[in-house]
N, C-alpha and C positions, 0 to 999 in steps of 0.2 A: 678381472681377477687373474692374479699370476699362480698357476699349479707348477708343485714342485715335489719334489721326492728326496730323500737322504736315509741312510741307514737309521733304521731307529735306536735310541736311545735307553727307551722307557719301554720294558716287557710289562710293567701294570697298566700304561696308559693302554697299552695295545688291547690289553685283556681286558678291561672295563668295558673299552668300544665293543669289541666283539662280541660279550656277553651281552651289554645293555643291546646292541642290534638286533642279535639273536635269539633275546630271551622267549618272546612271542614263541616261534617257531620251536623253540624246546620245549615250551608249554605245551604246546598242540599237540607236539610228537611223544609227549610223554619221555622228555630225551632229559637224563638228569649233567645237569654241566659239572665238568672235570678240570679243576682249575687247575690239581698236578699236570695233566697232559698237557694242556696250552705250557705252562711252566716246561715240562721236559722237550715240547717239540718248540719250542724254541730257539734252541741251541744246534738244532740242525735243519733250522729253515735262515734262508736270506731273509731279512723284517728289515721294511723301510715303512717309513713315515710319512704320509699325504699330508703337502701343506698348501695352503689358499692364504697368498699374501702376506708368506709368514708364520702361519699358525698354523697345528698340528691337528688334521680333523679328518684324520682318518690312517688304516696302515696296510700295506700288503703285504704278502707272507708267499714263500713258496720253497717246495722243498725237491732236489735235483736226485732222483731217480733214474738210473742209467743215463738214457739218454733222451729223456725225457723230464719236464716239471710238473711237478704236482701242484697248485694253488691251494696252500689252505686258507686264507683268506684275503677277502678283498673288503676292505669295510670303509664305510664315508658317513661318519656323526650326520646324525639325523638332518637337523638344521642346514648342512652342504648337499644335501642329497638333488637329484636330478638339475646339477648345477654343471652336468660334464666333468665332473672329477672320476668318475669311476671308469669311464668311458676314455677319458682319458690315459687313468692310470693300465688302465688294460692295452691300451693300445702301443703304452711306451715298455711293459713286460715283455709284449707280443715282438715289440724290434728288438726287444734286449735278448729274448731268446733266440730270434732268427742269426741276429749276431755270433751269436756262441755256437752254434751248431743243432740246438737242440729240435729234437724229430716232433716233439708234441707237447703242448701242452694239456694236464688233465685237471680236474676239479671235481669234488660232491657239491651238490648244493639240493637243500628243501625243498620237495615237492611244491609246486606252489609260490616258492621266493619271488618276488619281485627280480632276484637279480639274475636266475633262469634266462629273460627277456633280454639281456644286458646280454648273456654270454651266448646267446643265440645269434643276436645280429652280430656280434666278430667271429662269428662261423665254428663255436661249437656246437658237436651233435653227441645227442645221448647219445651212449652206450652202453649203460647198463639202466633197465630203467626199476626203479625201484617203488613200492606203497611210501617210503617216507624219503629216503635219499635216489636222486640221480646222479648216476656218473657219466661224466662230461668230457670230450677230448675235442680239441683243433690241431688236428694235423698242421706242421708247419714246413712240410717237406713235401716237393711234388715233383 
């Protein structure tokens, strides 16, 4: 499988992924989805497009905060999941920011996410730890 990245194109295709991933977890949390907000922080996030051999199956998202990144998401279509795309795509963020200068990157993610595990082994550590949201940083300055 060839993994690749490009600016994204498609703010719906994004938003479908990330709702239809998400939806479980909204459920649970009693968290009602804001498709204005996806819509508005779009336009002040960098969004690229996860592709596997061509095709677009998943997106990442992240928004530059001083000096520091914020991730708001990292999503990979059901069907590509525990295929190394995600694991991947974080890993090629992680150089992209080292590149630039930047001091951190941070994240939320759902108590409980499967993807908590993901951002743990590339050396995130809570820092805020929350009943439904954790907040997430890897230092990338030492």
């Amino acid at each position: 499988m060839k993994f690749e990245y490009r600016p994204a194109q498609n703010y719906q295709h994004a938003q479908r992924l990330v709702r239809l991933n998400m939806q479980d977890y909204y459920t649970q949390q009693q968290v009602e989805w804001n498709a204005q907000a996806f819509v508005d922080s779009w336009q002040d996030c960098e969004n690229y497009e996860l592709l596997v051999d061509g095709q677009v199956v998943g997106v990442v998202r992240w928004q530059a905060q001083g000096d520091d990144w914020y991730i708001r998401d990292l999503q990979v279509a059901e069907d590509f999941q525990n295929r190394g795309l995600g694991s991947w795509a974080l890993e090629a963020l992680i150089e992209e920011a080292q590149a630039e200068g930047i001091h951190n990157l941070r994240l939320r993610v759902f108590r409980g996410c499967r993807a908590q595990e993901l951002y743990q082994r590339f050396g995130f550590e809570v820092t805020l730890p929350g009943d439904v949201v954790l907040t997430m940083k890897r230092c990338l300055t030492h």
